[in-house]
C-alpha positions as CSV (number, residue, x, y, z in Angstrom):
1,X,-28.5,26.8,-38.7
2,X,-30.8,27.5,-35.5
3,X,-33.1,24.1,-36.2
4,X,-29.8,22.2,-36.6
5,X,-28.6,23.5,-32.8
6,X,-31.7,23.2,-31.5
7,X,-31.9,19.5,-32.8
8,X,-28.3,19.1,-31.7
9,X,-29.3,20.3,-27.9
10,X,-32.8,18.0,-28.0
11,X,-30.7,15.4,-29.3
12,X,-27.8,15.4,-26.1
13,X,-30.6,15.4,-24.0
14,X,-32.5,13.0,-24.7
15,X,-29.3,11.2,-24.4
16,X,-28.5,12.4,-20.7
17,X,-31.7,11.8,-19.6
18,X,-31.3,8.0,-20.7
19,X,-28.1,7.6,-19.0
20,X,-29.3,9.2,-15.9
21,X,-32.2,6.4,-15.9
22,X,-30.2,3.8,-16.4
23,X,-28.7,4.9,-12.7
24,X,-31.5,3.9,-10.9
25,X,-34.0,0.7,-10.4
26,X,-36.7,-0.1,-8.5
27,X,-36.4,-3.0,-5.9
28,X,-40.1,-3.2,-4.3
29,X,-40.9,0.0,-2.7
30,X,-37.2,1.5,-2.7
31,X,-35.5,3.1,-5.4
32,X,-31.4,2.5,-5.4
33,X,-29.1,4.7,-7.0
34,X,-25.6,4.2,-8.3
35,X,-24.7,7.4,-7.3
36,X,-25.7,8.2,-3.6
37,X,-23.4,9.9,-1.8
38,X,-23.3,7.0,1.0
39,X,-23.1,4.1,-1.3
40,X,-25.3,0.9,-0.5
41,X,-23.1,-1.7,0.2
42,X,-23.8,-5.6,-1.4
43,X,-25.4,-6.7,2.0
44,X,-28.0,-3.6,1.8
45,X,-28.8,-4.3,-1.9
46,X,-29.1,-8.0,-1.2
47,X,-31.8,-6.6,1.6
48,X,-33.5,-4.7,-0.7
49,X,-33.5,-6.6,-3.8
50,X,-32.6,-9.8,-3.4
51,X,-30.7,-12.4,-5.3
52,X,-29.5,-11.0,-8.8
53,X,-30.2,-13.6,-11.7
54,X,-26.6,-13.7,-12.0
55,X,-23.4,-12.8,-10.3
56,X,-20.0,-12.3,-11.0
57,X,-17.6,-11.3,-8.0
58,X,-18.5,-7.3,-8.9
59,X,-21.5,-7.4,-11.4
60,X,-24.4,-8.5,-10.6
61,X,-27.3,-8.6,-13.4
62,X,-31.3,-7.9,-12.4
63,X,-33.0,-9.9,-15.4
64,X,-36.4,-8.7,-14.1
65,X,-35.7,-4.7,-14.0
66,X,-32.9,-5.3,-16.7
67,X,-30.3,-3.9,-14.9
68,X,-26.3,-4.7,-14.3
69,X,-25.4,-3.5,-10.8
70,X,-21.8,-2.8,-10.7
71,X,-19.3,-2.6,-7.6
72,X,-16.1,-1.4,-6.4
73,X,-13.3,-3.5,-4.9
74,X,-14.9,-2.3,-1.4
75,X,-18.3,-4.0,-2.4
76,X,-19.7,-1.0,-2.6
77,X,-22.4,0.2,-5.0
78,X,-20.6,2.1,-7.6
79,X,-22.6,2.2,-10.6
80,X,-26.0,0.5,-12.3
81,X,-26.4,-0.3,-16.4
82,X,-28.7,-0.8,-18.7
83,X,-28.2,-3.9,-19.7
84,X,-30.3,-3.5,-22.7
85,X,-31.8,-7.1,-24.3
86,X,-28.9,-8.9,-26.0
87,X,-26.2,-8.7,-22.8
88,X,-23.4,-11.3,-21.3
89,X,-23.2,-10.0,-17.3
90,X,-20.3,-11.2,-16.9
91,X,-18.4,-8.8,-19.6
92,X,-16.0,-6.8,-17.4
């Protein structure tokens, strides 16, 4: 019973610790985070990052870093995904 718990704690975080990666990417020397507590704002990424391989009016997908950086309605940074290998951007 104590191996299975164990196994079941490693296993959650190993999970956490990939979704708390997935909140971050490098953009030369600066590293932006979805969850800042002043949000970077489209203009500021832009700055940073430059133009995403693709963009949709609030996702915009990073093929190099493999990254989907998501907005809010105030074009604000709200979020960044993994977008993993096999991914359509544009799915809302």
């Amino acid at each position: 019973m104590t191996s299975f718990r164990i196994t079941a704690v490693f296993a959650a975080a190993i999970g956490l610790a990939g979704a708390a990666s997935a909140q971050e990417m490098r953009c030369g020397n600066a590293l932006i985070s979805g969850d800042q507590i002043n949000p970077l704002l489209k203009e500021q990424v832009l700055e940073m990052c430059g133009q995403p391989t693709t963009q949709g009016f609030e996702r915009w997908y990073y093929q190099e870093q493999g990254k989907i950086l998501v907005f809010n309605g105030n074009g604000e940074l709200d979020h960044i995904e993994d977008a993993g290998e096999n991914v359509d951007p544009y799915v809302e």
